[in-house]
C-alpha positions as CSV (number, residue, x, y, z in Angstrom):
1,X,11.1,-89.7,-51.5
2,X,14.2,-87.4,-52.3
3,X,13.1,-84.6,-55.0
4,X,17.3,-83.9,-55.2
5,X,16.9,-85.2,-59.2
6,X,14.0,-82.8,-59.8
7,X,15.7,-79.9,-58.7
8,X,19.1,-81.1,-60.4
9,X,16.9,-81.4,-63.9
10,X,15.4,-78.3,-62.9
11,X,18.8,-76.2,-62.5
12,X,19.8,-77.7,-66.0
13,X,16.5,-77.7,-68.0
14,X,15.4,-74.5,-67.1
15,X,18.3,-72.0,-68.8
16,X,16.8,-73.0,-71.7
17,X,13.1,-71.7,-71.5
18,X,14.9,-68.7,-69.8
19,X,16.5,-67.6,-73.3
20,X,14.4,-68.4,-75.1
21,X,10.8,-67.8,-73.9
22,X,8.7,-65.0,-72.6
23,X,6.1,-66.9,-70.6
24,X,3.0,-65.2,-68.9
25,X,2.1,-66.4,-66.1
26,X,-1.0,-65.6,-64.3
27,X,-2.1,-66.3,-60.3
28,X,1.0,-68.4,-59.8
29,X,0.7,-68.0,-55.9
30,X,-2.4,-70.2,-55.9
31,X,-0.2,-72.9,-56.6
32,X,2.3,-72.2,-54.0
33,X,-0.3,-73.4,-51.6
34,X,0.8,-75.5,-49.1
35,X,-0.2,-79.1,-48.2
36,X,-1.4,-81.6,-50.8
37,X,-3.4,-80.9,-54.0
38,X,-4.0,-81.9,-57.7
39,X,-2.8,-80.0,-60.3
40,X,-5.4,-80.7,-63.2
41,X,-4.0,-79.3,-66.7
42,X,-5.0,-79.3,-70.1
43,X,-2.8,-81.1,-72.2
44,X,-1.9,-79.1,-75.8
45,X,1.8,-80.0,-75.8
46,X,4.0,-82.5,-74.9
47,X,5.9,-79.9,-73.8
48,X,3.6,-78.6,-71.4
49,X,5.4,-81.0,-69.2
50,X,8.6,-79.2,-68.7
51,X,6.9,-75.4,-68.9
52,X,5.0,-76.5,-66.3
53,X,7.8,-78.2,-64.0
54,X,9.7,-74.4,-64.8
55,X,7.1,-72.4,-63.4
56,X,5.0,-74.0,-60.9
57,X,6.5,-73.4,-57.3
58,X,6.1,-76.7,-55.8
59,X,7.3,-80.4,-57.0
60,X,5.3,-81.6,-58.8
61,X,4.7,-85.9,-59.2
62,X,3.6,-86.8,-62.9
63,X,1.1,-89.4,-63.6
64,X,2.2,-90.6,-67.4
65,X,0.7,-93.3,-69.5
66,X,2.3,-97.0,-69.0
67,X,3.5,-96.9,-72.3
68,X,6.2,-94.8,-71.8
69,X,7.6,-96.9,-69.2
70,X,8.6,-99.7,-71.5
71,X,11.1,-97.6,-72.6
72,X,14.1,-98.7,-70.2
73,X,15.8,-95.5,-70.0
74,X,12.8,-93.4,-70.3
75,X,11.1,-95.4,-67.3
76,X,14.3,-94.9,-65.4
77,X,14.3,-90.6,-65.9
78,X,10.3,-90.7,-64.9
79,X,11.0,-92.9,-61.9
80,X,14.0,-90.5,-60.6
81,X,11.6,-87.4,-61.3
82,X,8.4,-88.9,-59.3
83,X,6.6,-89.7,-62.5
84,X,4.5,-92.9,-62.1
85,X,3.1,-94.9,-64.7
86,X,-0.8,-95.2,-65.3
87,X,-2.8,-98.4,-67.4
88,X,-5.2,-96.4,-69.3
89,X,-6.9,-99.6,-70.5
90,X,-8.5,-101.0,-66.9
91,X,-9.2,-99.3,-63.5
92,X,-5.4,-99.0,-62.2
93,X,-5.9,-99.7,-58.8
94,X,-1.8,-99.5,-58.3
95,X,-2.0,-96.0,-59.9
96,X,-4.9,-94.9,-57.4
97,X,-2.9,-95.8,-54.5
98,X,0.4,-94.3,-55.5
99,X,-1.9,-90.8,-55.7
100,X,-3.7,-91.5,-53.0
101,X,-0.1,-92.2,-50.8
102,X,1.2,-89.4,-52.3
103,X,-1.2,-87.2,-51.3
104,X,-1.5,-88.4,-47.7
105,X,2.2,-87.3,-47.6
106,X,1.1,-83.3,-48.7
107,X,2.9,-83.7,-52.1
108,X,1.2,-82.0,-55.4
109,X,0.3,-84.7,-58.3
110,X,-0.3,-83.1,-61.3
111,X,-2.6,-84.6,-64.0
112,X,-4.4,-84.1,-67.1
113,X,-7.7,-85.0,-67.3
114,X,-8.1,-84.4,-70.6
115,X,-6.1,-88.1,-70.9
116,X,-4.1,-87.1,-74.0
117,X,-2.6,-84.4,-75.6
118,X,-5.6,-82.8,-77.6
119,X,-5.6,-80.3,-80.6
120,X,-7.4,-77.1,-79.7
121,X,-10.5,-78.3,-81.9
122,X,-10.7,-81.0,-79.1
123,X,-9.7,-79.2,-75.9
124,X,-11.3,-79.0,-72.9
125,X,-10.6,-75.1,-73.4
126,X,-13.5,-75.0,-76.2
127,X,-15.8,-77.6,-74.4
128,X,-13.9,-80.8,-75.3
129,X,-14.6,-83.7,-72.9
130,X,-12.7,-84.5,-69.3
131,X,-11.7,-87.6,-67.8
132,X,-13.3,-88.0,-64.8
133,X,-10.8,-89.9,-62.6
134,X,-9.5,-86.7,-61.2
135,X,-12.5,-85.8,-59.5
136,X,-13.2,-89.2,-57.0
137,X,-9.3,-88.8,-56.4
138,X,-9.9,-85.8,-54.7
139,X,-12.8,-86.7,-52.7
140,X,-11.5,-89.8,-51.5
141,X,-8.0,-87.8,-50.2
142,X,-9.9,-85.0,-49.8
143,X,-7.9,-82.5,-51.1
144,X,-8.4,-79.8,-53.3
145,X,-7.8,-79.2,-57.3
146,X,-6.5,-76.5,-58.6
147,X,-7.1,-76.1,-62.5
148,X,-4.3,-74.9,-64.3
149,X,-4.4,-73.5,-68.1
150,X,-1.2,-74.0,-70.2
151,X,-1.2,-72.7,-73.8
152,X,1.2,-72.1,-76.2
153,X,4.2,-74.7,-75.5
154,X,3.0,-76.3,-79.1
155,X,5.9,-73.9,-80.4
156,X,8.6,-75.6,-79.0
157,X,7.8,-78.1,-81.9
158,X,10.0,-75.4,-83.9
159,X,13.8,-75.2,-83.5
160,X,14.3,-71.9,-83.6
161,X,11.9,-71.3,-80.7
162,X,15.0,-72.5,-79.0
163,X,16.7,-69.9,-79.9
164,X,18.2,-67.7,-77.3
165,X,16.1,-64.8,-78.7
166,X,12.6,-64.7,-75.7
167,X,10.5,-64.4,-78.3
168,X,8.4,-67.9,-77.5
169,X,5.4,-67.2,-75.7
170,X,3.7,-69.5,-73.5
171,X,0.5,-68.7,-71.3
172,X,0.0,-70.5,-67.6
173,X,-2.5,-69.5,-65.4
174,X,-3.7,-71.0,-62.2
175,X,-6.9,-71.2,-61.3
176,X,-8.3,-71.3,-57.4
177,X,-8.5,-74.2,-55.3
178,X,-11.5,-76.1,-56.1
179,X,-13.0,-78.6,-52.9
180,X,-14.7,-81.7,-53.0
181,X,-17.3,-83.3,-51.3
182,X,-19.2,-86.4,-51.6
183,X,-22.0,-87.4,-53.2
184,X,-22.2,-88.4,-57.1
185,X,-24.4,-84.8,-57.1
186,X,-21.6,-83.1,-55.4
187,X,-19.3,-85.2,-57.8
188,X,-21.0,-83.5,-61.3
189,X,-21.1,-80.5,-59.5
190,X,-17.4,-80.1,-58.8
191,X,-16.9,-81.5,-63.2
192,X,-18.4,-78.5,-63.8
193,X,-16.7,-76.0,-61.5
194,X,-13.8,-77.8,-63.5
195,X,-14.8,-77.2,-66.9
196,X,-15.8,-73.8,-65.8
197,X,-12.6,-72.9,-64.3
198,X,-11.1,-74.1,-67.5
199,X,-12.8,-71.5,-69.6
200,X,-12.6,-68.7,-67.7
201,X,-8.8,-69.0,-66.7
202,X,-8.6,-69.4,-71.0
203,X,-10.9,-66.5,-71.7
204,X,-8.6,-64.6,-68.6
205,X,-5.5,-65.3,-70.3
206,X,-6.3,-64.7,-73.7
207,X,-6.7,-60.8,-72.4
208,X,-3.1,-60.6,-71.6
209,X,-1.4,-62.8,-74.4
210,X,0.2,-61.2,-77.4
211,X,-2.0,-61.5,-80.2
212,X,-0.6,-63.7,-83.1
């Protein structure tokens, strides 16, 4: 797999955050790890996708929702970016071995266990359920998750966070490597090292954000 589209949308996406954002972002070095991992991220913001792309130091191959494949030309940017599709609606065994490939060959897949963009009510951030695909994923390729926090990107909704002003602010904040082991006791262990993680990389960030 060639990642020279990724960097080209990269090089020509990423000017615009630069102008117009301030981001904050915390522990990014545990995400420059090498070898394979899953990045698991709560999901405020469809634009959480491309803030994420910006900052974190590796490629990173999106899973998406099938859906979005069925747009031609939308299915055609995903597929030159690494993004593959997922069916929500049965056990995607497909899916699972695209990861599972993936991973063998010590690239990052980044996911959202959540399964859906959430409001904050409903996040995993203030004890909202997780999805908990993630987890057997790892133990089967045996590789670690790293939970990731991203907050804020909801204010891209706004045109005139675009502006070339910085004064968007979005929060990322990597958490440390989480391992897995087997066993469906090991398994609810490691969901709530997870949810965990999740709060306390919030509560961490919440310290250093501006305050509204």
């Amino acid at each position: 797999m060639s990642d020279w589209f990724y960097n080209l949308v990269w090089c020509v996406g990423s000017p615009a955050f630069a102008i117009s954002a301030t981001p904050v972002v915390l522990h990014r070095e545990r995400a420059r790890r090498e070898g394979a991992y899953i990045l698991a991220a709560n999901h405020l913001s469809p634009y959480d996708v491309p803030c994420l792309i910006r900052e974190t130091p590796r490629v990173l191959d999106f899973v998406s929702i099938r859906e979005a494949f069925e747009n031609r030309l939308v299915g055609w940017f995903y597929g030159k970016m690494g993004v593959f599709p997922l069916d929500r609606g049965r056990v995607d065994t497909a899916a699972t071995r695209t990861i599972l490939a993936r991973l063998r060959r010590g690239r990052v897949i980044a996911m959202f266990p959540e399964g859906q963009i959430r409001s904050e009510e409903k996040s995993v951030l203030t004890g909202g359920p997780i999805r908990r695909g993630v987890l057997p994923l790892a133990r089967i390729a045996n590789v670690p998750i790293i939970p990731c926090v991203i907050v804020g990107t909801r204010a891209y909704h706004n045109f005139r966070s675009w502006l070339p002003l910085r004064r968007t602010i979005y929060g990322i904040n990597y958490g440390k490597a989480l391992a897995p082991s087997s066993g469906d006791e090991n398994s609810a262990a490691l969901e709530e090292q997870l949810r965990e993680a999740y709060r306390h990389l919030y509560a961490e960030l919440q310290t250093v954000l501006p305050k509204k």
